[in-house]
N, C-alpha and C positions, 0 to 999 in steps of 0.2 A: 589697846589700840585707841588713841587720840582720836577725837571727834568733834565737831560744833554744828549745830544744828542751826539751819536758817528756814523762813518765810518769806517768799515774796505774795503779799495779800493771801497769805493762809496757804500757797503751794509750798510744800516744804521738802526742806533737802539736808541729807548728809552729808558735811564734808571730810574729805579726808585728804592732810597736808602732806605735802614733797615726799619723804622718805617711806612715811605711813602709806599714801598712796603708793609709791613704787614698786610696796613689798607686798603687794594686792595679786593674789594668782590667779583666783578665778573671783571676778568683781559680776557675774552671773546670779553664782552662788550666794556671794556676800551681800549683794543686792537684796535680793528677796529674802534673808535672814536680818538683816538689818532694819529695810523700810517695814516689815510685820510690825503692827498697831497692837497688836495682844503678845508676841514672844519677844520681837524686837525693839528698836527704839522708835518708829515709826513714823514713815517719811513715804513720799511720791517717788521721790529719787535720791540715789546715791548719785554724790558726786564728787570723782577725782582730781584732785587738781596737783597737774605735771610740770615737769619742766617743758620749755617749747624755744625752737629757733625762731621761731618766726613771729612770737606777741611774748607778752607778759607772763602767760603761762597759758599752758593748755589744759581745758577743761572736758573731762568726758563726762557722758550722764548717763546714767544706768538707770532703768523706770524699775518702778518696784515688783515687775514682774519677770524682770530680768533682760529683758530687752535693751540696746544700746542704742539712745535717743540725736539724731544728727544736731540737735540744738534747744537750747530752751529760753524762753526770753528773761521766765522770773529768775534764773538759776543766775543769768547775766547780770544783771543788777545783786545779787546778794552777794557774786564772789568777790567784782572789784570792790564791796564794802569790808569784807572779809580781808583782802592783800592787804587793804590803806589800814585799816584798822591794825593790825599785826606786824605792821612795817615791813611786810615782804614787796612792797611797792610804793617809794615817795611822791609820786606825780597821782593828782586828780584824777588823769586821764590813761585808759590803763584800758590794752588789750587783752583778749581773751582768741583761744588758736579752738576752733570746733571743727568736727566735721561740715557743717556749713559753709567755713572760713572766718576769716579774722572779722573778730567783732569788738566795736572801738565804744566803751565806754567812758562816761565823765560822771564824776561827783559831785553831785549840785550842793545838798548840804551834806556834811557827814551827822552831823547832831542828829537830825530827825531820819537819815538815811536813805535821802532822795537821790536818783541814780538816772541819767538819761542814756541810751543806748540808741546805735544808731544801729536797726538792724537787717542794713541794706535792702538791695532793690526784692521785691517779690518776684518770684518768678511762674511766670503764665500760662506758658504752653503745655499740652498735656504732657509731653513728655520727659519734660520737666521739673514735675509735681511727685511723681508721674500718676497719670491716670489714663486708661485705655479711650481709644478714637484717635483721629489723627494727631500726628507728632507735632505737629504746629501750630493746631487751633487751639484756642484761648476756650478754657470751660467753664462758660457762663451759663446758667439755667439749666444746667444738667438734668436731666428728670433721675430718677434712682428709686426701682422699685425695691421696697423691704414694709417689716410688719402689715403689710397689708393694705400698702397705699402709697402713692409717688410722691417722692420728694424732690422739692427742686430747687440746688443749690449751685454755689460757685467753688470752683475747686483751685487753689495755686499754693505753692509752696513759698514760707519763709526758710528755706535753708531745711525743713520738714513740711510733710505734708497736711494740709485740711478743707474741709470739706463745709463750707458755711452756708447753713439753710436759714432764712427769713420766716419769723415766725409771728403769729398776734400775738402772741402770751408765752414767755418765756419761763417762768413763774410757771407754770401748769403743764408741760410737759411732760412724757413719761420719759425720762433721760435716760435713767438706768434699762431701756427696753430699746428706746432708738438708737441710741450714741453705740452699742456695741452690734448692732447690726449695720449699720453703716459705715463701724471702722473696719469692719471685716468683710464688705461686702467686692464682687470678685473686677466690679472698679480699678480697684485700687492695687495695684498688684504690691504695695510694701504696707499696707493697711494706711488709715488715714485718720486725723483727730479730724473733729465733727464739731462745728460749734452754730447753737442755735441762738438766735440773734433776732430781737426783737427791735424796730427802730423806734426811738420814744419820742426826735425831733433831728431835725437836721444837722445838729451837734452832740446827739447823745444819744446811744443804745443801752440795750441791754443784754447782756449776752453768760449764756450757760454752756457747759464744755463738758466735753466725753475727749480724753485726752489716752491717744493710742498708747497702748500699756501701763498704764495708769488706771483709767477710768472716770468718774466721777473726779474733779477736784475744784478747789476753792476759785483757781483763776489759773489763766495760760496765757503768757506773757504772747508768744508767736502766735496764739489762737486770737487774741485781742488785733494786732497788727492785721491778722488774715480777714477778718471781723471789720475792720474801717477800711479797708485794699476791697475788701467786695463791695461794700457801700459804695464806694466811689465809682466801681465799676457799673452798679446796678442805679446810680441815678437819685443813692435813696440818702447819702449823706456827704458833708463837707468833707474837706481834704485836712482836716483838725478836728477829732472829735473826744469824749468822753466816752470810755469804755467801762459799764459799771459791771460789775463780774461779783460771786458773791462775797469774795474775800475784801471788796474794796474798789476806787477805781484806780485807770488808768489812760495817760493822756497819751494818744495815737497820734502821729501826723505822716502826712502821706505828700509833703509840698513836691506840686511838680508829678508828681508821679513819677518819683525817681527813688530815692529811699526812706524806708519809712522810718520813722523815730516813736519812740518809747521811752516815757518819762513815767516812775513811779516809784512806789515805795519798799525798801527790803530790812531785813530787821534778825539780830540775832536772837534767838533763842536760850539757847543752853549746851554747853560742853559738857565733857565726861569720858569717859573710859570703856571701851566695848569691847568684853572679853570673847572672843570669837572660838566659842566649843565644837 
């Protein structure tokens, strides 16, 4: 079984092409056999990538705990680097078909692997996201009890759900103790990535992630976007900011308050052969 391995700032993914994809029966199973870091190759998420009426190709995304992710933002930038590169796609500009909807990338450079993704409007309302209380209030300052003490964040979905708390020190968090009580807490009714978000200045955060079925990872493309969409909402950042995450950063903008954009880096790894026992 054909493979290639990508990173976007350290979130990394499996991919698996056209026919290799198609002959996938249970991508649950393969998932979590694959992304394992000690038996498998070891990756965040598996990702399929299909044929599609509707874009370029359609991309599903499997988390490494077997869960089917409605979207991923670094997963978007590394496959239209993956089509161009392989000549499964002549044009710079190259759709991807998600659960989310169609999401419309462009190739800034190919050399260095600079990717801008336009990854529509956020969406506000609790029911939405979705997150319990009224259908059409907007969740800002939510309080959320867990570990032992209220938390108070903004909730909206990019095409997936999260949950962004403002924090003084991002750096010193216990992540691995908050980030999975909050993505499971009863909130939430499809669970929710959680990203804690420190402001450093008007144009630049900083921000750590508990990424729902995942966990812990290097960066989250739709958690950075959800990360400057709450800024803006909360009064604490510009509608153009720098999202520095640990893998690297990433440039946000949010012009208008209409769709946000996402420009950053994605990068091959290494292929190979996965013999699936």
């Amino acid at each position: 079984m054909q493979f290639t391995k990508y990173n976007g700032l350290g979130n990394d993914f499996v991919f698996l092409d056209e026919q290799t994809a198609l002959s996938v029966k249970n991508p649950t199973v393969l998932a979590q056999k694959m992304c394992d870091r000690r038996l498998g190759i070891g990756a965040d998420g598996l990702v399929l990538l299909l044929p599609s009426a509707r874009a370029d190709v359609r991309m599903r995304i499997i988390n490494s705990d077997g869960s089917e992710a409605e979207m991923c933002g670094n997963a978007s930038r590394c496959v239209p680097l993956h089509l161009y590169r392989r000549g499964m796609c002549k044009n710079k500009k190259i759709s991807l078909e998600t659960l989310a909807g169609i999401i419309r990338t462009e190739i800034i450079d190919e050399s260095c692997g600079l990717v801008r993704v336009d990854m529509g409007a956020p969406r506000l309302r609790r029911t939405e996201i979705p997150i319990l209380g009224a259908a059409d209030d907007r969740a800002v300052g939510v309080p959320v009890g867990a570990c032992g003490r209220t938390f108070f964040g903004t909730a909206l979905s990019m095409g997936n759900p999260h949950f962004v708390v403002f924090v003084e020190d991002a750096e010193n968090i216990p992540l691995e103790q908050w980030g999975p009580a909050l993505e499971t807490h009863k909130l939430f009714p499809r669970k929710t990535n959680v990203e804690f978000v420190q402001v450093l200045n008007k144009y630049a955060v900083r921000m750590r992630v508990w990424e729902r079925g995942a966990g812990v990872t290097r960066a989250c493309g739709t958690g950075a976007c959800a990360a400057a969409v709450a800024g803006v909402l909360n009064n604490k950042t510009a509608e153009k900011i720098t999202v520095k995450l640990d893998g690297g950063d990433l440039q946000i903008e949010w012009p208008d308050q209409q769709h946000v954009w996402m420009t950053g880096l994605a990068q091959e790894v290494f292929t190979g052969d996965y013999i699936d026992l």
